[in-house]
Phi, psi and omega in degrees: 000117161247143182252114189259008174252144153250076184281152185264141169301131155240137176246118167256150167254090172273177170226343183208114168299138173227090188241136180253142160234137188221133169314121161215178177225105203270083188346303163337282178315320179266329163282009182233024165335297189286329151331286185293328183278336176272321168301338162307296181328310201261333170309304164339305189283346161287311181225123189299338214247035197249129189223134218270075167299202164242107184242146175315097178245173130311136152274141142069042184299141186196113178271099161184150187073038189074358172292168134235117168236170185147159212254165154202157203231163173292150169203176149294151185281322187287337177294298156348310208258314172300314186290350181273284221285342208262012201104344204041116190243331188276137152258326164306327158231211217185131216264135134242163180177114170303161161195142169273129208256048187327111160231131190298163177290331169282350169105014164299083173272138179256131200236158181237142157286099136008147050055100157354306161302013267186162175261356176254014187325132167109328201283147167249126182194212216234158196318149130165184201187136212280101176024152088249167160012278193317344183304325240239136183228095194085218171255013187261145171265130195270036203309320207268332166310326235227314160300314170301299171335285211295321155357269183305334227238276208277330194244007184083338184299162123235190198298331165254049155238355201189145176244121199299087146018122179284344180252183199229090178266089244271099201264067215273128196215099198035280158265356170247144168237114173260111184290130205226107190255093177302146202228117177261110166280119186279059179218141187286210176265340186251017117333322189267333176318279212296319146334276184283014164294294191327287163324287199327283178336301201279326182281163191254333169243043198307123147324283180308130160241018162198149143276134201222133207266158175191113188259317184197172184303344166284014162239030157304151173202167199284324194277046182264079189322177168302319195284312161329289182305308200281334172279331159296320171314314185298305202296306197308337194263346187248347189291000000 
């Protein structure tokens, strides 16, 4: 996930999503199809293993009173993936996406390296993943629903390995907002590492190709989004 704005990060601290999905027909996609479907093609073809699902983007983000609120609509991964690689040229909407902020008992955040196969190879950052279908409950995106999968899906955890934080720190940094929920593990870090290590070894097809502990700012690494650091930055100073 990348940013061609160079917005300086604002964090709202919330209590509550209010994400709606509503049918929309998202002018990008359609007037840039044959665009978007051949640049799909040739990404594919860098990594085989990419697959053009349906996914969740955002609308209308609107922040007050401990809230977040906003619609989201269906789309394709390949409009998804074209409008990211393109710059985000569309400005009107916007990637939300949860994560889960696994924190160790030492005080310790556990972060996963992305995969080589993967459309994020290299990057490091905390469990998560851009909305879909499985999200969606009723007419709600399902954000805290949608941090337990992925969670569990990249590291093996689940919701009785860590207990959730009641707030969200919603981390906005131009077309992205990462709703960001911290998971207090009762294991210290490299207990939680040598853990999801563990797992990774049993899947065949693993998301993750390393886990990386982050105490303070000298474990910071470049391939760290903007939205990453800065919420660590906050955690870390307060600490």
């Amino acid at each position: 996930m990348k940013s061609s704005v160079m917005t300086p990060p604002a964090i709202h601290r919330v209590t509550t999503l209010d994400l709606v999905v509503h049918p929309f027909a998202w002018p990008f996609a359609q007037q840039r199809r044959a665009e978007i479907d051949a640049h799909f093609a040739a990404r594919q073809r860098e990594r085989p293993k990419l697959w053009n699902g349906r996914v969740l983007l955002g609308r209308d983000a609107r922040f007050s009173g401990g809230r977040l609120a906003a619609s989201f609509f269906e789309t394709d991964f390949a409009s998804f993936l074209a409008w990211r690689d393109w710059g985000f040229p569309d400005h009107s909407v916007f990637n939300g996406f949860g994560m889960g902020a696994l924190r160790a008992s030492d005080g310790a955040f556990v972060l996963g390296e992305m995969g080589e196969h993967t459309a994020n190879a290299g990057r490091v950052y905390f469990p998560s993943g851009t909305p879909d279908l499985d999200d969606i409950n009723g007419d709600v995106l399902d954000i805290p629903g949608s941090v337990a999968r992925e969670l569990e899906e990249e590291t093996g955890l689940t919701p009785a390995d860590y207990r959730c934080d009641p707030h969200w720190h919603c981390v906005v940094t131009g077309p992205a907002i990462a709703m960001i929920r911290i998971l207090d593990a009762d294991m210290p870090g490299e207990a939680v590492r040598s853990r999801i290590e563990a797992n990774l070894k049993q899947q065949v097809h693993p998301e993750l190709a390393a886990i990386h502990l982050v105490r303070d700012s000298s474990d910071f690494r470049p391939s760290m989004p903007r939205f990453v650091t800065a919420f660590l930055e906050q955690q870390l100073a307060s600490a």
